[in-house]
Structures are given as structure tokens and as C-alpha cells.
N, C-alpha and C positions, 0 to 999 in steps of 0.2 A: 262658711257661715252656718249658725245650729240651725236647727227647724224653732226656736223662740228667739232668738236675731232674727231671722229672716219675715214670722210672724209681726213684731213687733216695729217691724220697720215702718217707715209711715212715709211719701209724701208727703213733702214743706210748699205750702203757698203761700210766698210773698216774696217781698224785694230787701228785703235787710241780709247781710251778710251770715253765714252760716256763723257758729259759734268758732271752729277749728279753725276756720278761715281768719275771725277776728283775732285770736290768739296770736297766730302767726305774723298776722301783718305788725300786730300790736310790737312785739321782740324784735321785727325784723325793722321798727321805724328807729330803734335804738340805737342799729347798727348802721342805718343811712344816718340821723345825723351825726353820728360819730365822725364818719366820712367826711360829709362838709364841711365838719370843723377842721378837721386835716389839711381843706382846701381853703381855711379860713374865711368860711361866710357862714355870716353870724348869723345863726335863727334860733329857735326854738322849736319843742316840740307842738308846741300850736301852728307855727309859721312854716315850717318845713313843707317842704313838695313832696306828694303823691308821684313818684314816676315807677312809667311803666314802659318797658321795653318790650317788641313787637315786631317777631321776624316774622315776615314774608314765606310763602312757597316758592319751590321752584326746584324739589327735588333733592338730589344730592348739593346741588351747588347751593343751594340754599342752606343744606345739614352742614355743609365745611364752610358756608360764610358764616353760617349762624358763631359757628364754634371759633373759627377768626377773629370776628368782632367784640367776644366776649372776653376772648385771653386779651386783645389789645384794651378793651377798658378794665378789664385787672391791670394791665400795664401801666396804662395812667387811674390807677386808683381811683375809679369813676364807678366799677361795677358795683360796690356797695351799697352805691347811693340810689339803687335801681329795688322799688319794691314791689312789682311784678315784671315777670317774664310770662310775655302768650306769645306760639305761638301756631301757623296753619301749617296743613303739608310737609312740604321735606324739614322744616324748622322744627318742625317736632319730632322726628327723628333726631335732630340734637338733644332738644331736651329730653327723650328716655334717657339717652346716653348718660345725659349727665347726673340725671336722677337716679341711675345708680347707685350713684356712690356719695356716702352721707356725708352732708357739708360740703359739696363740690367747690363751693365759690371760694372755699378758705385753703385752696389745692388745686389750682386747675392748670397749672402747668404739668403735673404729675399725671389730674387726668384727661389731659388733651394727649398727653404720650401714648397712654392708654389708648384712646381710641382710636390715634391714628393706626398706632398697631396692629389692633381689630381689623382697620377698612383696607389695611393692606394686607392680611392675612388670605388666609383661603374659604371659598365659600362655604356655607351649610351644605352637608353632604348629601346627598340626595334619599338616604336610608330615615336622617333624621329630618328631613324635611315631612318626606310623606308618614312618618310615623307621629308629626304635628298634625298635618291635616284631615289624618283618620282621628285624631283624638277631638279636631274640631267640631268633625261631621258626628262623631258618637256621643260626644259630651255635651255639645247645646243644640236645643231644638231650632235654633234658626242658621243655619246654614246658606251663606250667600257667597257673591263674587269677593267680596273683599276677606273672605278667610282662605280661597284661593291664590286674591294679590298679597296678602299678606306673607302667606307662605312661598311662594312661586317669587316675586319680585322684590319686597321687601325685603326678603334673605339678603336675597342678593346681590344689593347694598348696603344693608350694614351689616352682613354676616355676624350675627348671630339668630339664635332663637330667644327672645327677650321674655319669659316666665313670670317676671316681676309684674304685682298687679300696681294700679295707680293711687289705690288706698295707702298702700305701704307705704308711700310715699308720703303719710301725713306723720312721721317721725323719721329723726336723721336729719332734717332740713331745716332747722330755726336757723340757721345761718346764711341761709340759701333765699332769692327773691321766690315770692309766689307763684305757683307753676299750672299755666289754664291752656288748655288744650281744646284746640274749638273746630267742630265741623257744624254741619247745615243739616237740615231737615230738608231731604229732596223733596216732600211733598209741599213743604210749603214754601219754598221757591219756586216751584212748578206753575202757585198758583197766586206770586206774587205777592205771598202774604210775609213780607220782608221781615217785619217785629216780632212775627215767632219763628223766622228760619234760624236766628242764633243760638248755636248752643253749645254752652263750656263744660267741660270734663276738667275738675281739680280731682285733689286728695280725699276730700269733703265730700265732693258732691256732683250731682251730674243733673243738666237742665236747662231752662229756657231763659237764655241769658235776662232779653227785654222785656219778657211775658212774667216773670219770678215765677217759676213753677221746677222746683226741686227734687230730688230722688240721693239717698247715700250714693257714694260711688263705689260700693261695695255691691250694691243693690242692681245697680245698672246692668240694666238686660233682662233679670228676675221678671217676672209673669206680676201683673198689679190689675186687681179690678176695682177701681171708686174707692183707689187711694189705700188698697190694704193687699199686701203681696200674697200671693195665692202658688207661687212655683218660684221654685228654687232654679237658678242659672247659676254656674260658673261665672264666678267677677272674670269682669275684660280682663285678658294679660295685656302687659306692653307690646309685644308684636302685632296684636289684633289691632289695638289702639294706633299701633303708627301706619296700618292697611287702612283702619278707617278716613284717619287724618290726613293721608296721602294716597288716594286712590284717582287721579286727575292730573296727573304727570303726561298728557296728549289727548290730544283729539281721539275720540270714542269710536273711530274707526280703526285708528291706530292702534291704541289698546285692545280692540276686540281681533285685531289680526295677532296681532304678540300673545296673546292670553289661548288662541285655537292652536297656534303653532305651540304654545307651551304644554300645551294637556293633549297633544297629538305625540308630545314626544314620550307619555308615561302607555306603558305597554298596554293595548286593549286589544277587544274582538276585532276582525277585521267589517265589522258592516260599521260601527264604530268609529276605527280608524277612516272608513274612507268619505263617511260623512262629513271627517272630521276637514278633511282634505277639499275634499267640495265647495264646503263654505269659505274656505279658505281661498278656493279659487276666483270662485265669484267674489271676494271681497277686493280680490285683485285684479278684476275683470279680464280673464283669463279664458280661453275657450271650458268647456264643460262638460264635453261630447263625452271625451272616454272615461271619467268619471259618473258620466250620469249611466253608462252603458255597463259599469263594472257593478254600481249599485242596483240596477235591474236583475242582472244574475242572484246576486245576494239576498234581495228580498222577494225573489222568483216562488210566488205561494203566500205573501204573508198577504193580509188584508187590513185595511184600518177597524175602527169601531163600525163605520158604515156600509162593513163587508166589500170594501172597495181596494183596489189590488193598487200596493202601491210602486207608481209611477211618476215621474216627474223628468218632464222634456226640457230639449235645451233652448226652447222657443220661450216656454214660461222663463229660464232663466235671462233671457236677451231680456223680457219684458220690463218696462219703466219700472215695477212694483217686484223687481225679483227678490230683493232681501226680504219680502216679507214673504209670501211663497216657497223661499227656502228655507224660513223660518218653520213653519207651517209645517212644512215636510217633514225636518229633521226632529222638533216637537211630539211629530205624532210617531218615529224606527224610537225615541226613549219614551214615551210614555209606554211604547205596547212592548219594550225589550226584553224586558223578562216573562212577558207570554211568549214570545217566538222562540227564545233562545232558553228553554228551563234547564239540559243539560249543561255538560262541562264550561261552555262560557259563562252561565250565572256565576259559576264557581270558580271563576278567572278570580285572580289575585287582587286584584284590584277594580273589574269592569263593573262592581255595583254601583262605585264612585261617579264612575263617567258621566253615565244618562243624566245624572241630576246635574253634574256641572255644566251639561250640553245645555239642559232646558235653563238654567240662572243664566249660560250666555247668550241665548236666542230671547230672553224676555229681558235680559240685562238688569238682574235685579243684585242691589250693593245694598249693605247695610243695614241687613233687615234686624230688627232689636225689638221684644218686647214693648208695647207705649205703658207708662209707669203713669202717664195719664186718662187711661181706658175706662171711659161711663162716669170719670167726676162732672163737676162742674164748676168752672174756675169763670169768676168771669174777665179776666182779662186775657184770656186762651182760647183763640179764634176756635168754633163748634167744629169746624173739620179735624184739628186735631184729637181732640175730646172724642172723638165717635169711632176712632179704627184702633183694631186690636195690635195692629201694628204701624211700628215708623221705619223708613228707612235714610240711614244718616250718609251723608257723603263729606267729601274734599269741599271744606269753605272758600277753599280756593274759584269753584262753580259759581258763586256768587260774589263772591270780591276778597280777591288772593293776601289779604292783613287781615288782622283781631283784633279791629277797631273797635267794636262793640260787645265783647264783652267790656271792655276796658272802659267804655261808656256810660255803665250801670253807673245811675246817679250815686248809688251808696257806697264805689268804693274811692267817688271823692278823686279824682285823678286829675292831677294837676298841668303834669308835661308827660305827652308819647313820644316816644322815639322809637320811632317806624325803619325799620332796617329793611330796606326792598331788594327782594333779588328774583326778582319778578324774571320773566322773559317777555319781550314786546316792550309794551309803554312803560317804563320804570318809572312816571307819572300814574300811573291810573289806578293803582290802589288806594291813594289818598282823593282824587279827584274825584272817585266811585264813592266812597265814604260822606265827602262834604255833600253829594246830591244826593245821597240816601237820608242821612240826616237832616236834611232841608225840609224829606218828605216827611219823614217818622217825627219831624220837630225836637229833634235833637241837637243841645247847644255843641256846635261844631266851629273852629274859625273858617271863614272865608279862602278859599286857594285860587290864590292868582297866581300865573305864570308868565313868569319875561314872554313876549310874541316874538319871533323869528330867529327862537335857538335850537340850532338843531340837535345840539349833544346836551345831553343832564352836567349839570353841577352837582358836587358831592354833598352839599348843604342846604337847604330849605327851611325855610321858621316861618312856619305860618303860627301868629301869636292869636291865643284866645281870651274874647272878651265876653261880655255878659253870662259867664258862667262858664265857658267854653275852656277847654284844656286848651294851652299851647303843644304846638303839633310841629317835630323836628323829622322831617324826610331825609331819608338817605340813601341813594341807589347805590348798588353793588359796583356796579361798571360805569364812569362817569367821564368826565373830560380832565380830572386834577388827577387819578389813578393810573389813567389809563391812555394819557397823552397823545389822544388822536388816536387812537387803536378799539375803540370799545367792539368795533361790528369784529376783529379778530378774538380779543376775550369772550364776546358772546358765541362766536362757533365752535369756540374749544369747548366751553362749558355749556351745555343741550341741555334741556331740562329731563327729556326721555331719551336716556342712554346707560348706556352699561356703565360700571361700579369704575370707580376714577382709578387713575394708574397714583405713584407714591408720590413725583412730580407734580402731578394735578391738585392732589390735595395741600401738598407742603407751598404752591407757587398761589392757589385760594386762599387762604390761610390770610397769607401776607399781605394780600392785595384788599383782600375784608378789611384785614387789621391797618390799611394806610388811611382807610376812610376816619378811622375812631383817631389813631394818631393827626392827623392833619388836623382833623376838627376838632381839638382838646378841648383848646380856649375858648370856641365856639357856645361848646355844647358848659363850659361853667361858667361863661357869659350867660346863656339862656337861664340857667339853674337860679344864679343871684335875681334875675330879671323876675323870674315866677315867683321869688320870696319875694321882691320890692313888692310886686301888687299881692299878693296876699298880705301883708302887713300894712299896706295902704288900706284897704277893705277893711281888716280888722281894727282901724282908728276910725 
């Protein structure tokens, strides 16, 4: 972007739809009800439904259902009739995939081949991995965990390094449903401030879904004070994008043990390395003795800032509070590393890198992004976020694993969701999470009731909306019609945090996505005619 683009950029406050945005939907309502009419039900362009399709996290198994589900409604001529597509976590790892390549949806047999191809190729190489993540660390000023996960784990499921920004994406695509990519504002979910934790990433634009508080997505990340861009960033690429959107693939214990063992395996100094080892023990409560006795030798001489020699026993490490202690510890060998070590280890190949990713894992800081709402004043954007120079974004998954609410924005008018869950645990609770959030935020939502004393999901759910409320169509990945008494063996095959699928895995996902959308054809254009009937009742 020039230095007068990037000057001229501005902050949008309000809730009406971007102009690129309207465009698109606008050509793309042409193309739905083309569709319909194929299916022969009669409407018009007044009468027509708003639908918006809505995959679930869950990983990889979520990226090869997402991508199942969508060849099977190409299959039955259903996917045109879809005028967005959001979605969370692993789900958006399909959609880069797909956004790719321009006009996906009028070609997706060709490229689902394609990227099955990809996921069964061979990984990113390790030369060009860390020759990404030096460029991340030198090119933007905010350097966190998720341009680690990005590069380190993301690879290594969809094997490639994705360059393409999300801008790009606003040409190539008239043919294609609208494409919204949504993670959370860690802070304000933190702090239970639910109405501004949404927030979507399109082509257009990047912001606070419920709050209307806007920024280009060109822009996003760039430095902004009181609404007028002051520093130039590098636009997200697509790999960043699917590390943000998917960075919540396990429990934060889990992830912090897989992320030490992975940056323990890139060559460093050995006080480093055996830090690195340490924490790693204690996260696996492990004894500590001869580690903590190997790091005594190591920093035999050094001192802290408090001229205090540093030591740390295996009694602190037994103690209730040792994660933070060994926090603490390891905090203070990388702030002071490069005063103890100025010869040849500064000059290690790579050990500048280390210290900083030690300290982002011991504070465990993801997503840190420029705030592009720094010192304005909005009034419908709660004062804490208004007030920090920075936000940091995560897995919307953290707060409730669907893109219910962008899709909720009163202005873009949405008729019927179809929620594709490929959740792990409750394949109920991300719609169930939605109707009580919206009960509190007073958002029209339909009511979800469910049968009492079933123990396995059905592959089909209508919970119909009234008084302004979208009709809301559920659909679990693994259910009782798919999966015929077997779901708890599909669900161990497919983990949400596990290594990259064998060619089996993805070709046997695939079909099992795609039986949900085949079985429930008629279903789902039973529902479709249903959301015209009452919109055309309304309109008399």
C-alpha cells in the first residue's frame, strides 16, 4: 500500500454494510435465485432468502468436512443458493484453500483434486518455513505466538506457505458466496464483554462485527491513532490469517507442551536449549533435579537485574505455584541473554529469535495487532477497548466454536443458517451457546429445544425463526444416520489436535461430510420454500 493509501485510510463507524460487500452480495443474489428456480420455487428477488452457510472448528477434520460438505451441495445443486460462507478455525483453512482460485464454486471438483493433492503431499520444508518466520519477526512490529503457530503447525497441515492477502480476495469471486472469517478479541472475552468480542475479517474489511466499528482489510494491523493511520504494516497474508483463526486446536497446556518441544527442536545455545527442556519437564511433572543442576553450572556467575545469582531449586519446582516461578525464572536467562552471552552465541544463527519466543510462551501472548480503534470515541464500543494501543485476537472457537454472529448483523438481513458442526464434545453446543448469548445481547434468535433422553445427534435440526429471527438448520459431522451406531469410533479416528491426515482419512471425511448434505436434500429445500412462504406472508 503507498504512503497516500495508507494516509488516507480512515476508520468506518457504523453498522450498514461496506460498499464492496454490497456489490457482491448484490450479483451474487442473481446467482441464488437462478438456483431456485432450477429447484423450481417460485420467488423473486424481493422474496428470496438471505442464506448463509457456517462451518464450525475442529481442525483439520473440520478443513476436510468443510470441503465435503460443499462438493456434496454442488452435487445436489444447493451450493449456489448459499450467499455467505463464515467460517471459525479449522473451517477457514478450507476457505483460503478455496479462495485461491477464482470462481471456486463454478469448479470445485477440479479444486477439491487440487487440494487433496496438496494435503497429501509433503510438508513445508524446514528451510522455508524459518525463512517465513524471520520475515514475520523483521517485517511487522508485532510479533506473537500465532506467527509461530502459523508457521510451525499450520504448515503442517495444509502444507503450503499461503502469501495471498485477504484483500485480494475482493476480485475473482463474483461467482463465489461471501467470504467472513471471524476470531475474538481475547480481551474482551476476558472481560465478558460478549458484543464487542466479534469480529470478522472479509475482503472489504476488518471489525467489530456487533459494535459496527470498521477498518480496510488492507489496513489491518497498520498503526491508527483517533481514527487516522499513522504506520504502515504488511496486510495479513493467508497463512497468518488461518494461525489467527485457528490457533485453539487443545487445551493450553497441550499446546504450550507441543509449541516448547517444537522450538526446542530449532538449534539454539545450550543454557537455551536446556531451559527449554526444563519447562517442559515440569509441564509434564517430571522430576527436575538434573536439570535444574545442569542450569546452575550454565549460569554459574550470571546475576539478575537485583545482582542476585541465578538459582532456582527443585522444592520451588514441587511448589503449588511452580508454573509461575518457572515462569519467572526463565523470563528473567531471556531478558538478560544477550548481556551474559555478547560473543559467538548472540551470533548463533538463529538464537536472537529464541529469547523472544521463550518470553511470548511464558506470558502466552497470541494475536497481538495494532487497535485501529486507539483514542477515538465510538459510542457504542465499550471504553476498554478505545483506550489500548493494542488488541490481541484469538480462535473464536474460545468463545463459541460457529459464526453465528457475524451472520447476525441486523443489515445483512439473513434469512436461514446452516450451521455445519464438526465441533469435538457436544455437537449441540454451539447452537445452544448462541441462543443464550443472544437471549442476553437481545438478539432475535429461534428458541433450541432438544428431544430429552437421546443419546446420539441426528443429522438434522430446524429450529425455525420467528419474530425477526433467522431459521437455524444444525448439522453434526458424526451423527446416528452416517455413522450407524459408531460415532464414538469416527470421533477417535478424527482428533481435533493431531498430525496432518493420511490420503484414506481425508478421501473416507470427505464422503461421510458429503452423506449429511446428500441424505438431507429434501430437507434442507423443504426449509428454503418454508423461509419464502413466510417471507411473502410478511410482505402481504
Amino acid at each position: 500500500m503507498s504512503a497516500v493509501k495508507l494516509k488516507e485510510s480512515k476508520v468506518r463507524i457504523g453498522h450498514s454494510l461496506n460498499e464492496g460487500e454490497k456489490q457482491h452480495v448484490t450479483h451474487r443474489r442473481e446467482t441464488v435465485l437462478q438456483c431456485l428456480q432450477r429447484h423450481k420455487i417460485p420467488c423473486s428477488l424481493d422474496t428470496m432468502p438471505n442464506i448463509a452457510l457456517l462451518g464450525s472448528g475442529g481442525g483439520e477434520r473440520a478443513m476436510v468436512g468443510l470441503l465435503g460438505s460443499l462438493v456434496q451441495l454442488e452435487k445436489c445443486d444447493l451450493l449456489d443458493c448459499m450467499l455467505y460462507l463464515s467460517g471459525v478455525s479449522g473451517s477457514t483453512w478450507c476457505m483460503a484453500s478455496l479462495y485461491k482460485e477464482p470462481d471456486w464454486s463454478t469448479k470445485l471438483d477440479a479444486v477439491q483434486e487440487k487440494i487433496i493433492k496438496r494435503l497429501d503431499g509433503s510438508e513445508v520444508s524446514w528451510s522455508d518455513a524459518w525463512e517465513k518466520l524471520k520475515n514475520y519477526y523483521n517485517q511487522r512490529d508485532n510479533f506473537s505466538l500465532t506467527d509461530l503457530w502459523a508457521v510451525m503447525f499450520v504448515t503442517m497441515i495444509v502444507k503450503e506457505i499461503d502469501e495471498n492477502t485477504i484483500s485480494s480476495q475482493n476480485e475473482n469471486h463474483s461467482s463465489d458466496p461471501y467470504p467472513i472469517y471471524t476470531v475474538t478479541d481475547k480481551q474482551c472475552k476476558q472481560e465478558e464483554l460478549n458484543r464487542d468480542a466479534w469480529f470478522e475479517i472479509t475482503p472489504h474489511e476488518a471489525g467489530y462485527s456487533l459494535t459496527g466499528a470498521f477498518v480496510d482489510a488492507a489496513c489491518f494491523g497498520s498503526q491508527f491513532t483517533n481514527g487516522t493511520a499513522v504506520k504502515k504494516q504488511l496486510e495479513t497474508d493467508m497463512l497468518y490469517l488461518q494461525g489467527l483463526c485457528g490457533s485453539a486446536l487443545a487445551d493450553e497446556e497441550e499446546i504450550k507442551e507441543w509449541l516448547w518441544k517444537k522450538i526446542k527442536g530449532i538449534h539454539g545455545q545450550k543454557v537455551l536449549l536446556t531451559v527449554m527442556e526444563l519447562n517442559i519437564c515440569v509441564l509434564n511433572k517430571e522430576d527436575p533435579t538434573n536439570l535444574i543442576t545442569e542450569m546452575t553450572v550454565l549460569l554459574k556467575g550470571k546475576q539478575d537485574k537485583h545482582m542476585r545469582a541465578m538459582f532456582i531449586s527443585a522444592q520451588e519446582l514441587l511448589h503449588e505455584h511452580r508454573h509461575y516461578i518457572l515462569e519467572q525464572y526463565t523470563l528473567t536467562i531471556c531478558e538478560n541473554y544477550e548481556d551474559w552471552f555478547e560473543t559467538s552465541e548472540r551470533k548463533a544463527r538463529i538464537s536472537w529469535i529464541i529469547p523472544k519466543i521463550i518470553q511470548l510462551l511464558c506470558n502466552w501472548t497470541w494475536g497481538t495487532t495494532y487497535n485501529f480503534l486507539h483514542k477515538m470515541k465510538v459510542e457504542d464500543v465499550h471504553a476498554s477497548v478505545l483506550s489500548e494501543e493494542k488488541r490481541y485476537y484469538e480462535d473464536a472457537g474460545l468463545l463459541n466454536n460457529s459464526p453465528y454472529f457475524p451472520m447476525l448483523r441486523e443489515e445483512r438481513d439473513i434469512d436461514l443458517i446452516i450451521s455445519l458442526d464438526f465441533s469435538a464434545g457436544d455437537p449441540m453446543e454451539t447452537v445452544i451457546n448462541t441462543s443464550e448469548m443472544c437471549s442476553d445481547l437481545k438478539i432475535p434468535f429461534p428458541e433450541v429445544k432438544l428431544p430429552r433422553g437421546v443419546s446420539e445427534p441426528d443429522d438434522f435440526y430446524l429450529f425455525e425463526g420467528e419474530n425477526g429471527a433467522p431459521t437455524v438448520i444444525h448439522i453434526p459431522l458424526f451423527n446416528k444416520v452416517n455413522c450407524d451406531g459408531h460415532i464414538k469410533e469416527w470421533a477417535d479416528r478424527y482428533t481435533t489436535f493431531q498430525m496432518a491426515y493420511s490420503h484414506d482419512m481425508i478421501i473416507d471425511l470427505i464422503e461421510k461430510a458429503g452423506e449429511n448434505v446428500k441424505n438431507n436434500k429434501a430437507r434442507l429445500v423443504t426449509a428454503i420454500r418454508r423461509v419464502i412462504e413466510k417471507k411473502e406472508a410478511k410482505a402481504h
